[in-house]
C-alpha positions as CSV (number, residue, x, y, z in Angstrom):
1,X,106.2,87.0,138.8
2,X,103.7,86.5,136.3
3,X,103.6,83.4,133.9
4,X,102.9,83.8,130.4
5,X,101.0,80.9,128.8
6,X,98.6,80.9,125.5
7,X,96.1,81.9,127.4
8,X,96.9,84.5,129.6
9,X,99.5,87.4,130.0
10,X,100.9,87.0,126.7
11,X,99.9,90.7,126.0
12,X,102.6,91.3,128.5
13,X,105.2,90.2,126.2
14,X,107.2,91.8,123.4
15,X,108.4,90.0,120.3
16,X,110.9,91.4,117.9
17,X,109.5,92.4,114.5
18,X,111.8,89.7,112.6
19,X,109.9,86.8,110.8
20,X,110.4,83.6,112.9
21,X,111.4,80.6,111.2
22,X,111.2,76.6,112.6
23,X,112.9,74.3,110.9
24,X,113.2,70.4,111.3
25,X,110.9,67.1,111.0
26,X,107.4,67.4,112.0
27,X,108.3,66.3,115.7
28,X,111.2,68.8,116.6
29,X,110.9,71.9,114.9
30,X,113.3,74.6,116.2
31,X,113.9,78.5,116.3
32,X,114.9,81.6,117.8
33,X,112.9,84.2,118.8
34,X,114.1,87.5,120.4
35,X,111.9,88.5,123.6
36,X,111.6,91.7,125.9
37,X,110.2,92.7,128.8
38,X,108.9,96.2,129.2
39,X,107.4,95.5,132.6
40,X,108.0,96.4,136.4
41,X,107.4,92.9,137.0
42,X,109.0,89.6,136.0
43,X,107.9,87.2,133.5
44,X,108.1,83.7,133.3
45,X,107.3,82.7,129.7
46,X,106.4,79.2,129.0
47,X,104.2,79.5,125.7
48,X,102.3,81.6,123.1
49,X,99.1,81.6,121.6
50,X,99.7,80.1,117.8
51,X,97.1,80.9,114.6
52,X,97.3,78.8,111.5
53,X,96.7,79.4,108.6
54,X,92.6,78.3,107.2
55,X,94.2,76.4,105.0
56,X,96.2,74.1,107.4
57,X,93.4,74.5,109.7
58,X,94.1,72.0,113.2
59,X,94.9,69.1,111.5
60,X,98.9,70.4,111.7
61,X,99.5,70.2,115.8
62,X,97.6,69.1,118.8
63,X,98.0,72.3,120.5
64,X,97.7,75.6,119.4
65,X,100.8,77.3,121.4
66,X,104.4,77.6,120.9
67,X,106.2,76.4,124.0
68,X,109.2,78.2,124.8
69,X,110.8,77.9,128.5
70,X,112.2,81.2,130.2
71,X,112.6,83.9,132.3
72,X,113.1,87.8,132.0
73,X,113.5,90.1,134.7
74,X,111.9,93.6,134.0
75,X,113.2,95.4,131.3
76,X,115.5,92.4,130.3
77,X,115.7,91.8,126.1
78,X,116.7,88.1,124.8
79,X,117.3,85.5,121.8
80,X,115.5,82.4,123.4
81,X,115.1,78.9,121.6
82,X,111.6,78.1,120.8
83,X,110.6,74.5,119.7
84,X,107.0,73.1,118.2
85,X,105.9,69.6,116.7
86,X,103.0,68.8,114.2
87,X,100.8,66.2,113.4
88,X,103.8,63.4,112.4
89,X,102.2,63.0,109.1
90,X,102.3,66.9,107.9
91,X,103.7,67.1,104.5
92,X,107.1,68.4,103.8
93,X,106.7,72.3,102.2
94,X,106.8,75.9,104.0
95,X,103.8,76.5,106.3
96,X,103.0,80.0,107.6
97,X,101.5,81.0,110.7
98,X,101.7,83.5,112.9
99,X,101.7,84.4,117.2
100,X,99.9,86.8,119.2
101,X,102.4,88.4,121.7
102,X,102.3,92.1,122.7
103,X,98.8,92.7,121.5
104,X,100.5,91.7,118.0
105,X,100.4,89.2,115.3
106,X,104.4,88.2,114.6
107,X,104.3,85.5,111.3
108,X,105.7,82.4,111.9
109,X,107.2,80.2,108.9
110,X,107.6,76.6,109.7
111,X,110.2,74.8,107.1
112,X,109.2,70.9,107.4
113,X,111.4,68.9,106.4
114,X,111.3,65.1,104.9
115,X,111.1,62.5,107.5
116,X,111.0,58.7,106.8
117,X,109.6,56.8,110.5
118,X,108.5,53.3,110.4
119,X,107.7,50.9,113.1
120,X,107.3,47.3,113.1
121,X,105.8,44.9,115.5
122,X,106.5,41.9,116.7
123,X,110.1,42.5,115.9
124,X,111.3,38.7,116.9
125,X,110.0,35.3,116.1
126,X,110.9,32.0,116.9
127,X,110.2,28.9,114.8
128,X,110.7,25.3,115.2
129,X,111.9,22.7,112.4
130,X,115.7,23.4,111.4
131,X,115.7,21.2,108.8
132,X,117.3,21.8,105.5
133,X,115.4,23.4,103.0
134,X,112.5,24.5,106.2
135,X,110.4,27.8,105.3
136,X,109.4,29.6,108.4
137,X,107.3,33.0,107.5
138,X,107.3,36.0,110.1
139,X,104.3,38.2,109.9
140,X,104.5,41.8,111.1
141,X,102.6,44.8,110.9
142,X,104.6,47.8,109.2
143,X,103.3,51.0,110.0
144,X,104.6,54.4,108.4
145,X,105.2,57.3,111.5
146,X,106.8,59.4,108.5
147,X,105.6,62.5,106.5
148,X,106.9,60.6,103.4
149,X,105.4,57.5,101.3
150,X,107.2,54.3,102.3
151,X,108.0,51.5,99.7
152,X,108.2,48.2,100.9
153,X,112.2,46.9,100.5
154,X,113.4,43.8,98.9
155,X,115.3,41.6,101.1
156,X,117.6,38.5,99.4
157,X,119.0,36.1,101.9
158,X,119.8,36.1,105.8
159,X,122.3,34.5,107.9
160,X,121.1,32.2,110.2
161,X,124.3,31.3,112.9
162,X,124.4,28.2,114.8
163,X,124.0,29.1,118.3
164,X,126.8,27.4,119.5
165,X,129.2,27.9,116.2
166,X,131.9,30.2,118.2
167,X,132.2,28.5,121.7
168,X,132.2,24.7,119.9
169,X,134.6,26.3,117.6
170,X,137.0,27.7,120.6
171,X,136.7,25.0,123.1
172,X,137.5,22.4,119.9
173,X,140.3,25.1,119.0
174,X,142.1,25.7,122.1
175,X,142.0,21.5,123.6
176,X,143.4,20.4,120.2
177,X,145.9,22.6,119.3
178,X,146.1,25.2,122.5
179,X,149.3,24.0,123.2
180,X,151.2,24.5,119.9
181,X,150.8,28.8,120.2
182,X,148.6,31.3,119.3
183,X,148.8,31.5,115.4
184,X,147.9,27.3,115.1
185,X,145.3,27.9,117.5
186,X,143.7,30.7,116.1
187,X,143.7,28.7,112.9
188,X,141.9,25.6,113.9
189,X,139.4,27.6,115.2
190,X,138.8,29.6,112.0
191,X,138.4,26.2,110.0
192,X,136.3,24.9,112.8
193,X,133.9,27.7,112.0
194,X,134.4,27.8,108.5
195,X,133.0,24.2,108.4
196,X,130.1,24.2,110.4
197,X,129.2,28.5,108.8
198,X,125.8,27.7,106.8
199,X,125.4,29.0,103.8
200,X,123.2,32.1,103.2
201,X,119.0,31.3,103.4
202,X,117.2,32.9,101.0
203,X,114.6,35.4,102.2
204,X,111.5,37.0,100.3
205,X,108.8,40.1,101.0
206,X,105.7,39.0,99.8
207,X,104.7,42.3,99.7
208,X,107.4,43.7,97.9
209,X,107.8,47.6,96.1
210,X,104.3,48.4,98.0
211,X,104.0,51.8,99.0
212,X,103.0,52.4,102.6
213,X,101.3,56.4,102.8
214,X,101.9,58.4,105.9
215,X,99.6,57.0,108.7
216,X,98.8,54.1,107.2
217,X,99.8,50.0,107.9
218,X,100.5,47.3,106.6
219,X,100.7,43.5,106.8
220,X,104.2,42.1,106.0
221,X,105.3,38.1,105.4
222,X,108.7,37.3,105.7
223,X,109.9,34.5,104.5
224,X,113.0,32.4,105.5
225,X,114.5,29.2,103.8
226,X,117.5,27.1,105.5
227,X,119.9,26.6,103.5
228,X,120.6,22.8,102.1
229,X,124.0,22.8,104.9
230,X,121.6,23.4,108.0
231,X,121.5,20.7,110.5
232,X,118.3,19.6,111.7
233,X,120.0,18.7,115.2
234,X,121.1,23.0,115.6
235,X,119.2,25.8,116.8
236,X,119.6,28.7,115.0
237,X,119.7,32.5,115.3
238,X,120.2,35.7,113.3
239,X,119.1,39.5,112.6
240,X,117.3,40.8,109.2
241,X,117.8,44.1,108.1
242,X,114.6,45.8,107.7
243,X,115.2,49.6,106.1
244,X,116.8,50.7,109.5
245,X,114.9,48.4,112.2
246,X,116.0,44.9,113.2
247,X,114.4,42.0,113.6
248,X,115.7,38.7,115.5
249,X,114.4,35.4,115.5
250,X,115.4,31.9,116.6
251,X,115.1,28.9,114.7
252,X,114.8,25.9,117.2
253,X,115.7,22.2,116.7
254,X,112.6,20.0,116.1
255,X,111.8,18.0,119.2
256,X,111.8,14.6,117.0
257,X,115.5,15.2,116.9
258,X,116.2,14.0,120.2
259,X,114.8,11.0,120.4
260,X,117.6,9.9,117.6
């Protein structure tokens, strides 16, 4: 069995006379291409050679090949799926390319498509100090992974939870009023955590509506303010919305506390 690769036996191969088309985000672009095999001898196929265009040049992908992953016995014809990435920050648009395969150049059309990436690191803080009114800032680094400019979003107000808001609230619930069924219960225990719920804390970007370009970073500050019903005896937790990534943090009680 002979094993064709981008650099060796791919004459061996035939490729149907159809354009082949990829389609998807710059990391998983997909396709069919049709296949034969007019040898005595199998053929294990595992990529072929690819050509772009002069004026992608290499900046597009970090190999030159299209990796596909089969086998055809001799004389055997199929529609095999065929799948290639680029560089993560290639533009959205139709690129054109083409394979070698047969002795032949077969074009390739590659349709990428938008795609909005961004990472963020750390993604949790903790801070000490729950007093009312307390601004803890979280500083990250934003990075765009996506083809596509990224703008900065606005973000209003968090909710920072009590750590112990539902088991205080239960245990309370259940040895005061446990006894009387499951509708009194139930309701002690909602007004238990209704009273000790904070109110919203106001959050801020500093960095606000700024556009992040493909490949590029970015330093973010977060700002959180405790509400004016936060106790300074509490620890506090909670999760912020960033776009589509979440980030935790933990608000400890200040150490002073205890000594009171």
């Amino acid at each position: 069995m002979l094993t064709v690769t981008s650099i060796a036996f791919h004459e061996k191969l035939h490729v149907g006379t159809e354009e082949i088309i990829l389609n998807g985000p710059p990391s998983d672009l997909r396709g069919h291409m049709l296949l034969s095999n007019n040898n005595e001898e199998s053929l294990r196929v595992k990529a072929l050679p690819l050509i772009y265009d002069a004026k992608i040049g290499n900046k597009m992908s970090d190999g030159f090949q299209l990796r596909l992953s089969c086998r055809l016995k001799p004389g055997e014809e199929k529609m095999e799926s065929i799948w290639h990435k680029v560089h993560p920050n290639t533009l959205p648009g139709i690129y054109e390319s083409s394979i070698m395969a047969g002795g032949q150049k077969r074009k390739v059309k590659m349709v990428i498509q938008s795609h909005i990436d961004i990472s963020i690191y750390p993604d949790f803080f903790s801070f000490q100090d729950t007093s009312p009114g307390k601004i803890h800032t979280a500083i990250f680094t934003l990075t765009n992974l996506g083809n596509m400019p990224f703008q900065v979003p606005e973000i209003k107000h968090v909710a920072p939870l009590d750590m112990d808001l539902l088991c205080r609230a239960f245990g309370f619930g259940f040895r005061s009023k446990g006894v009387e069924g499951f509708t009194v219960t139930m309701d002690e225990i909602t007004k238990n955590i209704r009273a000790n719920l904070t109110d919203w804390s106001p959050a801020s970007v500093d960095e606000i509506g700024k556009i992040v370009a493909p490949g590029e970073s970015l330093i973010i500050h977060l700002s959180i303010t405790l509400p004016a019903n936060s106790d300074s005896r509490k620890d506090y937790d909670g999760n912020i919305r960033f776009w589509d990534k979440d980030i935790a943090f933990a608000i400890k009680s200040h150490n002073e506390n205890l000594k009171k």
